[in-house]
C-alpha positions in Angstrom: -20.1 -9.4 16.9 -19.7 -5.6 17.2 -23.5 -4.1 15.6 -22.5 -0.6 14.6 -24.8 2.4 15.0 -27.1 4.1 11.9 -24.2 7.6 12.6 -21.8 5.0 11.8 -23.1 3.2 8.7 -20.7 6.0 6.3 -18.2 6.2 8.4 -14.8 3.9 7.0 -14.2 1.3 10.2 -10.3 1.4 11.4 -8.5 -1.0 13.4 -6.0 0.5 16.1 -2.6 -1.4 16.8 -0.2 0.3 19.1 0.8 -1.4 22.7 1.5 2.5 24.2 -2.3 3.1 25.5 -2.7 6.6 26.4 -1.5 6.9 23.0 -4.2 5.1 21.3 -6.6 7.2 23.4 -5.5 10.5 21.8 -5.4 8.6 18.5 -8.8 7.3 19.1 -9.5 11.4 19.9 -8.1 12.3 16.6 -10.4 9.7 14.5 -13.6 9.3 16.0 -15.1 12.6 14.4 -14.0 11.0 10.9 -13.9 7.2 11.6 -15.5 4.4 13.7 -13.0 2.5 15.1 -13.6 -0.7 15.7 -10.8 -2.0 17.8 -7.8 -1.9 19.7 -4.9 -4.3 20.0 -1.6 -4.2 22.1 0.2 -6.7 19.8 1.1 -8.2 16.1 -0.4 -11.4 16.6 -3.4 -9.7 18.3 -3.3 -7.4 15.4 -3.7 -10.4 13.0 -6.6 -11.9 15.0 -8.9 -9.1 15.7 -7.9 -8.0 11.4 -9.5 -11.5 10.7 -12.7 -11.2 13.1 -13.5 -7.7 12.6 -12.6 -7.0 9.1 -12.0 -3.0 9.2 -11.7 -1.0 6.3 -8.0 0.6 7.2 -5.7 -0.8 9.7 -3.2 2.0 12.1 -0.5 0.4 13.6 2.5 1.1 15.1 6.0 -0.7 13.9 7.5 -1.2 17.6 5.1 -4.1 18.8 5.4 -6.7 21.8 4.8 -10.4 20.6 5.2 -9.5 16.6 6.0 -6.4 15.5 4.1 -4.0 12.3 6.4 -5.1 9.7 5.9 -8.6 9.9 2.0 -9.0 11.2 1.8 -6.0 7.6 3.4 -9.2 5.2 1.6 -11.9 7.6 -1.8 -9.8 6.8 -0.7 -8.9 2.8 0.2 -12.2 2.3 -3.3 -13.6 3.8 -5.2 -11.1 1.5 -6.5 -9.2 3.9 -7.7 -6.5 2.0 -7.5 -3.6 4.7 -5.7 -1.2 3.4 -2.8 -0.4 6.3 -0.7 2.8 7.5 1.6 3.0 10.1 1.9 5.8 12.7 5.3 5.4 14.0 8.1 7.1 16.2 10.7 5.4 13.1 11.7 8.1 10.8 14.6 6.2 8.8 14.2 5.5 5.5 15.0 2.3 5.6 11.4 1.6 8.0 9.8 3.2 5.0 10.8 0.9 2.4 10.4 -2.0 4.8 6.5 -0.9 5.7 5.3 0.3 2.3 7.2 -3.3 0.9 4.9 -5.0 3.0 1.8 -3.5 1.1 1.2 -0.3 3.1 -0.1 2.9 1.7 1.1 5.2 4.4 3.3 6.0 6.7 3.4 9.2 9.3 5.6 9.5 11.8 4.5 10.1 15.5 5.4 14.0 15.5 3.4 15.2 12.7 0.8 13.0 14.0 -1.6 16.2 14.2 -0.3 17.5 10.5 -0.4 14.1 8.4 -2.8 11.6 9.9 -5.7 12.2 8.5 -4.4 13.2 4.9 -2.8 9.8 5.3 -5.4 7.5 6.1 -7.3 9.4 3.5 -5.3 8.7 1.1 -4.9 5.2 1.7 -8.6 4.9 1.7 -7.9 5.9 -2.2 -5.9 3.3 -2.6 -2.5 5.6 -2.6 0.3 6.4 -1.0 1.3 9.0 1.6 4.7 9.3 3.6 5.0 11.9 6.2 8.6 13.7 4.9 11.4 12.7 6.9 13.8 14.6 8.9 17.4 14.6 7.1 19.7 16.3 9.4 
């Protein structure tokens, strides 16, 4: 069991799903001022396992996943009741991954390039309980 530190204590705890690692490490970068995140999955089905054990507050995932990918380990958590709330942080700019992820239950959705612009809005947001999209390029 992770113990987490008295600096932590107000600090919303976020779970980290994304199999690209040097990715999650300038992730990690971006949220560690603001968030203590409490894990780090390659996977979907790891995803769903370390959601269950370590019970974080907001869940950032990725939809392109090895083993099970965001969309589905999103309904496998939604339909379990996980109550994380979940945004995904994603390369996918279509439309159609939008209404896929936020059908699943998810509050946001930012795409990898305005990673630095809409992050943190987004999980902020979704901390609120509402929605954010990153807008999507339409050329």
């Amino acid at each position: 069991m992770r113990v987490r530190r008295v600096d932590q204590l107000d600090k919303l705890t976020i779970l980290l799903a994304d199999d690209h690692r040097p990715f999650l490490k300038v992730v990690e970068g971006l949220l560690i001022p603001v968030y203590d995140v409490v894990g780090r999955v390659p996977d979907g089905q790891a995803l769903i396992r370390a959601a269950r054990l370590l019970k974080p507050d907001i869940i950032l995932m990725d939809i392109s996943m090895p083993i099970l990918n965001g969309i589905d380990a999103s309904k496998e958590l939604n339909e379990s009741g996980c109550p994380a709330k979940i945004v995904f942080l994603t390369a996918h700019s279509d439309i159609d991954f939008v209404c896929a992820c936020i059908g699943t239950g998810a509050l946001g959705f930012v795409i990898k390039s305005r990673m630095t612009i809409d992050l943190l809005p987004a999980l902020k947001e979704a901390a609120a309980g509402r929605i954010f999209i990153s807008p999507l390029n339409h050329e």
